[in-house]
C-alpha positions in Angstrom: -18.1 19.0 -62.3 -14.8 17.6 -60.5 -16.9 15.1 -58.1 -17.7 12.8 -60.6 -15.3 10.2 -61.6 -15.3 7.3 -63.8 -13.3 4.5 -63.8 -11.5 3.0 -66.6 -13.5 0.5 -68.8 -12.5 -2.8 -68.2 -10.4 -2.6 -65.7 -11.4 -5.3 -64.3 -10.2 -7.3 -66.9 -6.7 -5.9 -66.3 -5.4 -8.8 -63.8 -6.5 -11.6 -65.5 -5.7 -10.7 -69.2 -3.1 -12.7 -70.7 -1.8 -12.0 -74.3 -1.0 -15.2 -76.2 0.9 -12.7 -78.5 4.6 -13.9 -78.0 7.3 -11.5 -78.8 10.0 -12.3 -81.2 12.8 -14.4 -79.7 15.9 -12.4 -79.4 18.4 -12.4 -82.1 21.6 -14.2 -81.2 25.0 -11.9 -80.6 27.7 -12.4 -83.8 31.0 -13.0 -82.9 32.0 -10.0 -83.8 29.7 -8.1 -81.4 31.0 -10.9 -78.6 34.5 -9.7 -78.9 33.8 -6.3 -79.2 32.0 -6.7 -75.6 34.5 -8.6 -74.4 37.3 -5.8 -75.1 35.5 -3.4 -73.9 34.8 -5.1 -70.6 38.9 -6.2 -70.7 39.5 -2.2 -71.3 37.3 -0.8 -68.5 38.9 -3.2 -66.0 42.4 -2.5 -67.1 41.5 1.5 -67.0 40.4 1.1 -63.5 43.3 -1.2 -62.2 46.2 1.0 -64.2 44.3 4.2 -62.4 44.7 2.2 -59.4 48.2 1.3 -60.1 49.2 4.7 -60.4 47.4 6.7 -58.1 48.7 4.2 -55.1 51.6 6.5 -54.8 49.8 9.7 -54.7 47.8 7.9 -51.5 50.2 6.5 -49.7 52.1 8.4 -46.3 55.2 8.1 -46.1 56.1 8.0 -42.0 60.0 9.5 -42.3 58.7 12.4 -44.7 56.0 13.7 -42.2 57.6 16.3 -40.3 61.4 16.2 -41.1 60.7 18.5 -44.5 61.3 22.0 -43.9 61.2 25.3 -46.1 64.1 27.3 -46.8 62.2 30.4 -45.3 62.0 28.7 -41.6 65.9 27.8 -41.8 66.3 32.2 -42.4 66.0 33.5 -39.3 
């Protein structure tokens, strides 16, 4: 029942059919929707550079701070 297969009708048709159906030109953006891409673009970059800004800090090493801090448990002998 399985071993018999038939292919699709027409298929052969498939690689040379071309649709002189156009679709509908795209609509122009307002000004209105420019801007608002434009802020939001301006907004994302200014999020990722303020992150950047102030997580620099939290990254950095500090070379005269490794290894010169010490708790107050150690200096109780």
């Amino acid at each position: 029942m399985f071993g018999r297969r038939e292919s699709v009708p027409f298929a052969f048709l498939s690689d040379e059919f071309r649709s002189n159906v156009m679709p509908p030109p795209r609509e122009r953006a307002s000004a209105g929707e420019l801007a608002g891409r434009w802020l939001l673009g301006i907004c994302v970059v200014a999020g990722l550079v303020g992150s950047l800004v102030i997580g620099m800090p939290a990254l950095s090493t500090d070379g005269s701070a490794t290894g010169t801090e010490h708790s107050e448990a150690s200096d109780k002998r």
